[in-house]
C-alpha positions in Angstrom: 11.9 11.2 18.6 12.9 12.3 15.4 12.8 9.4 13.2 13.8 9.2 9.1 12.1 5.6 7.4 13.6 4.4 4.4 11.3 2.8 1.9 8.0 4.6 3.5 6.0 4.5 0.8 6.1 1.1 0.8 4.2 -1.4 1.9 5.8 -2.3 5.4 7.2 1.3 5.5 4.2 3.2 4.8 2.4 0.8 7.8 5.3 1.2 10.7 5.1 5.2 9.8 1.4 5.1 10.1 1.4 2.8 13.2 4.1 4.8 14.7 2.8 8.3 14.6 -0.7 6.7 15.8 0.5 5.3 18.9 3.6 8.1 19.9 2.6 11.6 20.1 6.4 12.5 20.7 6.9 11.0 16.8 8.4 12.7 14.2 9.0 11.0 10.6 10.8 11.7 7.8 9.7 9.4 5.0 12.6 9.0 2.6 11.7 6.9 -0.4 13.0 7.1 -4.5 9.2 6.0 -5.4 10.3 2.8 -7.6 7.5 0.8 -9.0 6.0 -0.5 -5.5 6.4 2.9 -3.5 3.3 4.5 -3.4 1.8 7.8 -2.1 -1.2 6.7 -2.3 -0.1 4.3 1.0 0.7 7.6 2.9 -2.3 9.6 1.7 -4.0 9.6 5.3 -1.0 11.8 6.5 -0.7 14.0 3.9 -1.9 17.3 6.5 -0.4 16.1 9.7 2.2 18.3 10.8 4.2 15.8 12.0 5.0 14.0 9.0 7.1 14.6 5.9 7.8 13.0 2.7 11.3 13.3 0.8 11.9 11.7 -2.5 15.4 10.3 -2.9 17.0 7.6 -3.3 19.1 5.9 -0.3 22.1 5.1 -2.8 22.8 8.7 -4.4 24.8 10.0 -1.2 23.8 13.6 -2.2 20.1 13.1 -1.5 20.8 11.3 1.7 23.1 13.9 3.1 20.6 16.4 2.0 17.2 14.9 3.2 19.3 14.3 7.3 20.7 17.6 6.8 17.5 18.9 9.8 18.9 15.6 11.9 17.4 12.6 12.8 17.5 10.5 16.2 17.1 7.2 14.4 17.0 5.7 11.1 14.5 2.8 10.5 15.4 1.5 7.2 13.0 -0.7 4.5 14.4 0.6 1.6 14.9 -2.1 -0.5 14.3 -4.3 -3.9 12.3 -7.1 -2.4 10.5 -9.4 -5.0 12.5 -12.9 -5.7 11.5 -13.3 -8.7 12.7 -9.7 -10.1 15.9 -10.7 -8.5 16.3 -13.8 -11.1 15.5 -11.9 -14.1 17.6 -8.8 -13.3 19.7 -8.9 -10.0 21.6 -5.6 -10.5 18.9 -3.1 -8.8 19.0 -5.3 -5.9 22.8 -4.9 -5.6 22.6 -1.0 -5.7 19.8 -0.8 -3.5 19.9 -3.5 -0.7 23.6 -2.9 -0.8 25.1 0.2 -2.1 21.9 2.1 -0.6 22.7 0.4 3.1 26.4 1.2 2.4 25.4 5.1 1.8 23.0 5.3 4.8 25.1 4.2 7.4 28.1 6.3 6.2 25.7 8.8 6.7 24.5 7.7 10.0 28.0 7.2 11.1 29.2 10.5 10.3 26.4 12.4 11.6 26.4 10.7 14.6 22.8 9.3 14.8 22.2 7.2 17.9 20.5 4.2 16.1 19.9 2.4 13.0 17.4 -0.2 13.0 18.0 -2.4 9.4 15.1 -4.5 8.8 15.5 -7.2 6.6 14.2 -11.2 6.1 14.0 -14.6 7.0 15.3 -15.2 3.5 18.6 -14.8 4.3 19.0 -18.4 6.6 17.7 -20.2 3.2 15.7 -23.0 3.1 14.9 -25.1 6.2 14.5 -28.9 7.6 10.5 -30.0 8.5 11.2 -29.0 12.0 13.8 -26.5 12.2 13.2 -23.4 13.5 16.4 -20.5 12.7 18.1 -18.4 15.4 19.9 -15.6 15.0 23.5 -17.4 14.9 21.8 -19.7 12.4 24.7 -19.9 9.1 23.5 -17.1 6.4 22.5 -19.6 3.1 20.8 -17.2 0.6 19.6 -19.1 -2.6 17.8 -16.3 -4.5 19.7 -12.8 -5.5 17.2 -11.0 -3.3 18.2 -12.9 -0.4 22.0 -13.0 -0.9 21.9 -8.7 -1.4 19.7 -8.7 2.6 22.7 -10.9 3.6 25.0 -8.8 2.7 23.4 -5.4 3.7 22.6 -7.4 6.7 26.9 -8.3 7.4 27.6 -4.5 6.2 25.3 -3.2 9.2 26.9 -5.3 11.8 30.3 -4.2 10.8 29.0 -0.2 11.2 28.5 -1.5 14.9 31.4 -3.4 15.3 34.3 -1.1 13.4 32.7 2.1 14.2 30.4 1.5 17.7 27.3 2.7 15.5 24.3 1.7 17.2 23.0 -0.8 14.6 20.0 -3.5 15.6 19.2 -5.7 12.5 15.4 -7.8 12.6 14.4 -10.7 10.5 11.2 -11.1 9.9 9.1 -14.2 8.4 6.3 -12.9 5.0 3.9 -10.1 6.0 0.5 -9.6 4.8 -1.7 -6.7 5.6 -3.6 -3.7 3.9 -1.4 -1.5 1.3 0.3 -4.8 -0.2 1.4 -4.7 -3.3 -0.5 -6.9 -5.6 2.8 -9.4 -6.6 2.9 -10.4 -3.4 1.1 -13.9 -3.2 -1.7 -13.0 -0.7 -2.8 -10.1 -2.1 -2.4 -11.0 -5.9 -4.5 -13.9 -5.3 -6.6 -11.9 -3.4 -7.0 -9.5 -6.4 -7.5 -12.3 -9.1 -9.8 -14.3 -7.3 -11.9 -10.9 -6.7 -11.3 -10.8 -10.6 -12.3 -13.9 -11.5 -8.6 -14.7 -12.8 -6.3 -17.3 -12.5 -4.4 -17.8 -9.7 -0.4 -19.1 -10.8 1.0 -21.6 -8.0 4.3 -22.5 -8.5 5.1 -26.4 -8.6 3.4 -28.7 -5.9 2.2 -25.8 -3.9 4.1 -27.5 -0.8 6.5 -24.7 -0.2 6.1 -23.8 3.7 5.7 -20.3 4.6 5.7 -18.6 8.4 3.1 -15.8 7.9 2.4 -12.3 10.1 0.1 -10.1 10.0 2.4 -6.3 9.1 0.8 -5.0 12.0 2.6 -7.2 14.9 5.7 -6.7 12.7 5.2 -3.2 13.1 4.6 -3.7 16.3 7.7 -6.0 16.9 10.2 -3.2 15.4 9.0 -0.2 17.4 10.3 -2.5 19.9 13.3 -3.6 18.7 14.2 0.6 17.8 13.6 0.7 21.7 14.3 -1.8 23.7 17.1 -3.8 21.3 20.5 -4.2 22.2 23.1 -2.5 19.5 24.8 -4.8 17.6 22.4 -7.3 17.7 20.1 -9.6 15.3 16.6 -10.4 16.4 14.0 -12.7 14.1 10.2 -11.9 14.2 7.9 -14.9 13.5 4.5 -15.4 14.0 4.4 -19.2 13.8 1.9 -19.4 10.8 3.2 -22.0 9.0 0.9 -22.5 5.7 1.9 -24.4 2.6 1.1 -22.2 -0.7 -1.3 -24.9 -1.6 -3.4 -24.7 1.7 -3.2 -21.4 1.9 -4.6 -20.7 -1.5 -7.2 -22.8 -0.5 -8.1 -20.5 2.6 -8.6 -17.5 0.3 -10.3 -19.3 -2.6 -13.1 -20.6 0.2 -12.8 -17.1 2.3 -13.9 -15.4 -1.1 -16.4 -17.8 -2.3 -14.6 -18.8 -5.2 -13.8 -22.2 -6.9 -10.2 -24.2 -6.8 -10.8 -23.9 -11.1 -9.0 -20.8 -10.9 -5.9 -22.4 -9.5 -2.9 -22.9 -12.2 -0.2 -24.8 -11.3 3.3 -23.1 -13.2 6.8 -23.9 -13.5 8.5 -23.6 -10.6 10.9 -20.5 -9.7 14.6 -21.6 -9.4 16.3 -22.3 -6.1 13.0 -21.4 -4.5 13.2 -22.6 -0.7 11.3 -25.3 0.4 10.5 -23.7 4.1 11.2 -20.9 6.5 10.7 -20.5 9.8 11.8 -18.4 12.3 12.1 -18.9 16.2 12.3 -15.2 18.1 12.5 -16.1 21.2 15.0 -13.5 21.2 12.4 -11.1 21.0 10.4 -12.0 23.2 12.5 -12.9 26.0 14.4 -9.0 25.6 11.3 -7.1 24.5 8.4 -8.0 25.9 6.8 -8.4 22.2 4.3 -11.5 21.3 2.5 -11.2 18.0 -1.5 -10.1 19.3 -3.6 -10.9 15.7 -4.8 -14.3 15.1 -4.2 -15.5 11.6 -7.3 -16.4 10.6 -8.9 -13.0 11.8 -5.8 -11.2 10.2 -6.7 -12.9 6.9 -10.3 -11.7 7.1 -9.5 -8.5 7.7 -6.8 -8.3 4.9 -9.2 -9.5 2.6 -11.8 -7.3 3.9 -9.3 -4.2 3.0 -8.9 -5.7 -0.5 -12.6 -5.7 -1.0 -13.3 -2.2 0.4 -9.9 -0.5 -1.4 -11.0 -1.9 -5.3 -9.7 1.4 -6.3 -6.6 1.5 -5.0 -5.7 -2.2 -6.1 -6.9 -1.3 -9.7 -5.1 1.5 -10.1 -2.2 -0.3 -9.3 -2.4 -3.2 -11.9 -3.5 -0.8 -14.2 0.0 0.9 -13.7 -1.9 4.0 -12.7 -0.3 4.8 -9.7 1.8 7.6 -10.7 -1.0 10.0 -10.4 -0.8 9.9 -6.7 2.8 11.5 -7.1 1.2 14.2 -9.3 -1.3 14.3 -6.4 1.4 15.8 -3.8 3.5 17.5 -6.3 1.5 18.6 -9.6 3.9 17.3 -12.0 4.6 14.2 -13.2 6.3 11.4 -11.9 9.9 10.8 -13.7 
């Protein structure tokens, strides 16, 4: 299977191209990716001299560069690509809107016309909004975006379904709950507190800290889409949840004590706009149609993340340092524009 990922150099991306050329020797990838601020090389850097990977920079909303990178044809797009951080989204929506939307809007008019036989869009739990104590969201769930982020996964979320509707492309969008893993970028809650603590810096909690969260660890998402390209039915929405539901308060407890480190370096800030009191996600959809169950245990998961994190200073660093570019320079000896 010939397979073109979206967004590949980033932090989900760069794991499901790594997980699925180590489990499927049949695998092919083209990593397509425009190499924004968190798309990184340096996440793809253990492929660099296997033959059955290969990088492309473009970006998935100049129609040009998509046409051009699936001129050698694909079997399936997997697509990440997208502007992801809420807060961004509040201070400057309009990259989220050409991205998450015009970008989805370009690939699957290019899926479309050349015929490829599936398009799996991933995209977020963000997109039910913010939930009751003990509800759980389905897939028919009402769409109730708060944060331009969420409302541009909505829409590129509705502007896949339509490809399979109007057109019979073979479309499968997931929803997953936060992921945490190695090759995170550090603005991401887990690992930036990681980092700091690590640091000896402070760690900003917004408001109370009782915002609820359903966390899982990238690998079993990983796992949950190679499913999902496989087994799911076109047309179709599945969620992916792993049922760890932390507040931000306990959980930055959990690292703090995982690391050694005292609950001084806490700061409580101003809370983010519209930000969602809970999410949670129930995929029994998944499971019941796929077989899939999430197989890491959180508090082992978290270990292991934080072990990375320890043993991968260098990589960290280099990012808050805003270093990373050199990785670019790295494949292609010139500089990154």
């Amino acid at each position: 299977m010939k397979l073109c990922v979206t967004g590949g150099a980033g932090f989900i991306g760069s794991n499901f191209v790594r997980y699925m050329l180590g489990r499927h020797a049949d695998v092919q990838v083209m990593t397509l990716d425009c190499l924004t601020y968190a798309g990184n090389l340096a996440n793809l850097e253990s492929l660099r001299d296997d033959p059955r990977h290969r990088f492309v920079r473009a970006d998935v909303a100049d129609p040009a560069a998509v046409d051009d990178a699936l001129d050698e044809g694909v079997d399936a797009i997997v697509h990440f690509a997208a502007e992801s951080h809420v807060d961004r989204s509040i201070r400057d929506a309009a990259p989220f809107l050409r991205t998450n939307v015009a970008g989805t809007g370009v690939l699957l008019e290019a899926a479309r016309r050349r015929g490829v036989a599936r398009f799996l869009h991933v995209s977020t739990d963000e997109v039910y909004g913010s939930l009751g104590p003990d509800e759980r969201a389905t897939e028919d769930a009402p769409l109730r975006p708060t944060s331009p982020y969420a409302a541009s996964k909505a829409a590129s979320d509705l502007l896949a379904l339509s490809y399979a509707r109007t057109y019979g492309l073979d479309v499968v969008v997931t929803r997953c709950s936060n992921n945490f893993g190695p090759f995170q970028f550090p603005e991401k809650m887990i690992p930036l507190f990681i980092t700091n603590a690590m640091a000896d810096q402070a760690l900003p909690l917004y408001g109370d800290g009782g915002n609820v969260r359903d966390w899982i660890y990238v690998e079993d998402h990983c796992a949950a889409l190679d499913r999902a390209l496989v087994r799911g039915r076109s047309g179709e929405v599945y969620n992916i949840g792993a049922g760890n539901e932390w507040t931000n308060r306990a959980l930055t407890g959990e690292i703090l004590r995982r690391l050694g480190k005292s609950s001084d370096l806490v700061r409580s800030v101003a809370d983010r706009p519209a930000h969602d009191r809970r999410y949670a996600l129930d995929s029994t959809k998944l499971q019941r149609e796929t077989g899939w169950a999430p197989e890491h245990a959180f508090s082992a998961a978290l270990d292991r993340t934080i072990d990375w994190y320890r043993q991968n200073e260098h990589w960290w660093k280099t990012i808050k340092n805003g270093e990373y570019q050199r990785f670019y320079e790295l494949w292609y000896g010139e500089r990154l524009k």
